[in-house]
LUMLOVO-327347 format. One record per residue (C-alpha): z, x negated, y negated; residue number from 1; residue in one letter. Coordinates in steps of 0.2 Angstrom, whole numbers, plus 2048, in hexadecimal, padded with zeros to 3 digits. Layout:
BEGIN
w; u; v; seq; type
Z; X; Y; NUM; A
...
***
This chain:
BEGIN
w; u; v; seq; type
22D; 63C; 143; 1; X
236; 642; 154; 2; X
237; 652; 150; 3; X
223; 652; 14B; 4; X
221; 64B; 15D; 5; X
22E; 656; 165; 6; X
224; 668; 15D; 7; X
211; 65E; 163; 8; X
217; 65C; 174; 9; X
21D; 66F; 174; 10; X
20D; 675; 16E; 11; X
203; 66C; 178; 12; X
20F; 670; 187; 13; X
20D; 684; 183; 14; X
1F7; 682; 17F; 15; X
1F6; 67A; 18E; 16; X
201; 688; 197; 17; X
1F8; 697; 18E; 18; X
1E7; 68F; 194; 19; X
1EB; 68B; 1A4; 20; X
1F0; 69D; 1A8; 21; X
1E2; 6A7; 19C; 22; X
1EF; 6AE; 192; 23; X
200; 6B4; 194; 24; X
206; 6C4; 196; 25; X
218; 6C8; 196; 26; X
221; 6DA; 194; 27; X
233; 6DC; 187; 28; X
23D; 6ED; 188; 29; X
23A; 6F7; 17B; 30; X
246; 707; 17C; 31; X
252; 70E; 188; 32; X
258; 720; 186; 33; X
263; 729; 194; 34; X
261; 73B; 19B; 35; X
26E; 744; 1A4; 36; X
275; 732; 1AB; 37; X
262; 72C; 1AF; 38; X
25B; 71D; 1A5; 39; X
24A; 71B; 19F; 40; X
246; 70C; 196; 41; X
233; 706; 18E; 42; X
22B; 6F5; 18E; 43; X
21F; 6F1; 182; 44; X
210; 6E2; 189; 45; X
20D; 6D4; 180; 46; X
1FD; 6C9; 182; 47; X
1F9; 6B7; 17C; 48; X
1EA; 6B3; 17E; 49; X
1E1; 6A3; 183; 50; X
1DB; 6A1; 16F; 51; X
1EC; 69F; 16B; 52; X
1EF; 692; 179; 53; X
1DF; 687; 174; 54; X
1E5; 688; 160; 55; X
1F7; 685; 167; 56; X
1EF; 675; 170; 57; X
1E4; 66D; 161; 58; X
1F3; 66F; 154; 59; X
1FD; 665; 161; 60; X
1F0; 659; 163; 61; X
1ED; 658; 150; 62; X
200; 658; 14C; 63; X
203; 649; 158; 64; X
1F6; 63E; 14F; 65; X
1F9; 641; 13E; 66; X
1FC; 631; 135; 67; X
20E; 636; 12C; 68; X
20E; 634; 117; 69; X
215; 625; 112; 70; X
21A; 62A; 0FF; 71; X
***
């Protein structure tokens, strides 16, 4: 049961967060190479959109007020 309520808060925590901003974009390096001792290095974008954030939210939403199976 806590860790149910503990992975709700953390999706509604990060909906919330992905709506409030429209989407987040955020950049991870990709390659580095070097070149007569100069270094280049790549990043690859990444976007999460506000879809995401609103589908992040609802599971929350619905994950905290699930009645848990009793068996």
């Amino acid at each position: 049961m806590r860790l149910k309520s503990l992975l709700a808060a953390v999706l509604i925590g990060l909906g919330v967060l992905v709506l409030a901003y429209s989407g987040i974009t955020f950049t991870t390096p990709e390659s580095q190479m070097e070149i007569f001792g100069l270094q280049f290095g790549t990043t690859r974008t990444h976007f999460i959109p506000p879809l995401a954030g609103a589908i992040a939210l609802a599971s929350g939403i619905v994950l905290l007020f699930v009645a848990p199976r009793h068996h």
